[in-house]
C-alpha positions as CSV (number, residue, x, y, z in Angstrom):
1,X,-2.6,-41.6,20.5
2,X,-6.7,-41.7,20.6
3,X,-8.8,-41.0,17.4
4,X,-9.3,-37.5,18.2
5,X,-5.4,-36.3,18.4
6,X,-5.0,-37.7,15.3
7,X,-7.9,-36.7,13.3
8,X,-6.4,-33.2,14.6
9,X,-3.0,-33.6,13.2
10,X,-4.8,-35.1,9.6
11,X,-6.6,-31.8,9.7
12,X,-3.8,-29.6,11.0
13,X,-1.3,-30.7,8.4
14,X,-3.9,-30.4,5.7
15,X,-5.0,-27.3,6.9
16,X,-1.4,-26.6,6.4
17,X,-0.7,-27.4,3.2
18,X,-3.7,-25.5,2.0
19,X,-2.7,-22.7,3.6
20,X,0.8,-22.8,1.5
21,X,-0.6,-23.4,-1.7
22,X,-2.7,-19.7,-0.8
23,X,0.1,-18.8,-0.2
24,X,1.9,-19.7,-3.1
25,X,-1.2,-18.8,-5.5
26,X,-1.2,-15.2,-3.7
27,X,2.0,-14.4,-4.3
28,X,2.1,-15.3,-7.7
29,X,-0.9,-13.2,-8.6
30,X,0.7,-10.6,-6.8
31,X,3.7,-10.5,-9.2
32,X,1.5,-10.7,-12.2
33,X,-0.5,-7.6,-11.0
34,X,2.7,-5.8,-10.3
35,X,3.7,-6.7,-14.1
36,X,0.8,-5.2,-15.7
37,X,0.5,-1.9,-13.5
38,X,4.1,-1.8,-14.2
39,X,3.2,-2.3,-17.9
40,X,0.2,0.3,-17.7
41,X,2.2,2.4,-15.7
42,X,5.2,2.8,-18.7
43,X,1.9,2.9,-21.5
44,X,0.7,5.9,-19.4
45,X,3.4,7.6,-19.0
46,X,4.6,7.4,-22.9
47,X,0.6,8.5,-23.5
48,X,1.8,11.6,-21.6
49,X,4.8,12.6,-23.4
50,X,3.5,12.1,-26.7
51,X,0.8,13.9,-25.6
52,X,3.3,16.5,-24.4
53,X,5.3,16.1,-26.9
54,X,2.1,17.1,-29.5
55,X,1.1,19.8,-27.7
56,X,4.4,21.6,-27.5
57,X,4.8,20.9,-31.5
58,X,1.2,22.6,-32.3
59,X,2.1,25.3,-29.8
60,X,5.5,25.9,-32.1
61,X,3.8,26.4,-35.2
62,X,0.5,28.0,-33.8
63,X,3.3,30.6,-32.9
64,X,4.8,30.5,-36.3
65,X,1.5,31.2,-37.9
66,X,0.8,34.2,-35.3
67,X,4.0,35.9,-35.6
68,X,3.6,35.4,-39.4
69,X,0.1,37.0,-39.5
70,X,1.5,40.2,-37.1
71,X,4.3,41.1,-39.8
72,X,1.8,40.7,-42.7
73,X,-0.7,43.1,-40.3
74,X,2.1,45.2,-39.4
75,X,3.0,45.6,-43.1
76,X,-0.3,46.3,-44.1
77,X,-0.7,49.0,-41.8
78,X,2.2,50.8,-43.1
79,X,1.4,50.9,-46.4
């Protein structure tokens, strides 16, 4: 083989082997960013039902308080 095929196939394998450890380091900052939007993603969505959730329970006694404040009208009115 002359100097120049085999400089080549020292680069090529090189090259290579980079190219695999990219690879590698891609792929395993790939799965950590899946992790944490995975993690955001659960955070967000308990954000929502809590949120939800709060809404809903001031809308109950809001409700309460309105229907409370009708009868005591209602009562005044009659008398």
């Amino acid at each position: 083989m002359d100097i120049d095929r085999q400089v080549r196939v020292l680069v090529k394998e090189e090259l290579d082997k980079q190219l695999r450890e990219i690879r590698e380091k891609l792929s395993s900052i790939s799965d950590r960013v899946d992790k944490v939007e995975r993690a955001q993603g659960k955070k967000l969505n308990l954000i929502l039902r809590l949120r939800k959730h709060t809404l809903d329970e001031l809308m109950s006694e809001y409700r309460k308080i309105r229907d409370e404040m009708q009868k005591t009208n209602e009562e005044q009115a009659e008398i």
